[in-house]
N, C-alpha and C positions, 0 to 999 in steps of 0.2 A: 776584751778580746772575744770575739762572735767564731764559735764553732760551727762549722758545716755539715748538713746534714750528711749521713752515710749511708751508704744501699748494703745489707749483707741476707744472703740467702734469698732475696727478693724480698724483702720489709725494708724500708728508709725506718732511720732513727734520727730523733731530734738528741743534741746536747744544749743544755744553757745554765745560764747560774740563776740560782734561785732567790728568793726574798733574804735571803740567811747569807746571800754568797758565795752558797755550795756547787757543785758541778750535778748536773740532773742529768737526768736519759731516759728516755721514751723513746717505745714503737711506735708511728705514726701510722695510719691506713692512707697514707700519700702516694698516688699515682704516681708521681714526675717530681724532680729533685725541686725545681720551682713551687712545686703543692706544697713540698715539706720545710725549704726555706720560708715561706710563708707562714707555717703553723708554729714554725719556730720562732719568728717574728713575734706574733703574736703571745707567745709562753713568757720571752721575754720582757716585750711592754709590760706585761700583766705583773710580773715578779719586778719591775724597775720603779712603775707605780707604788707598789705595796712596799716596797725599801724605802721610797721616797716617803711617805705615809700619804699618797694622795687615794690610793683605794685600802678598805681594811681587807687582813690578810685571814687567814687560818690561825685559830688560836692554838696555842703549846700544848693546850691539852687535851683537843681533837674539839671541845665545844661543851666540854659536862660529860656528865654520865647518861647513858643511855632512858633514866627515869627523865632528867629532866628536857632530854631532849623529847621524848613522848607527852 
């Protein structure tokens, strides 16, 4: 199921599920309900790849600690 974008206060919010399955939500800087079904398009590929294992995702435990990320 694909949720639509929603206008509140004059900011669109994306919903989608995530790599995990989860329900997400973002403000988007999307002019017109088309801009933001668009970028929601896109969040969701991105998270449908990364389920599928065809792109890697974010690791569980952000990537290491901040030494080894330096």
């Amino acid at each position: 199921m694909m949720a639509s974008p929603y206008r509140k206060r004059g900011t669109w919010y994306l919903r989608w599920k995530d790599d995990a399955g989860r329900w997400r939500g973002k403000a988007c800087g999307a002019r017109t309900k088309t801009e933001a079904r668009q970028l929601q398009a896109q969040l969701e590929r991105r998270d449908e790849r990364i389920r599928l294992g065809i792109e890697p995702g974010m690791p569980e435990d952000g990537g290491g600690t901040l030494a080894e990320l330096l």
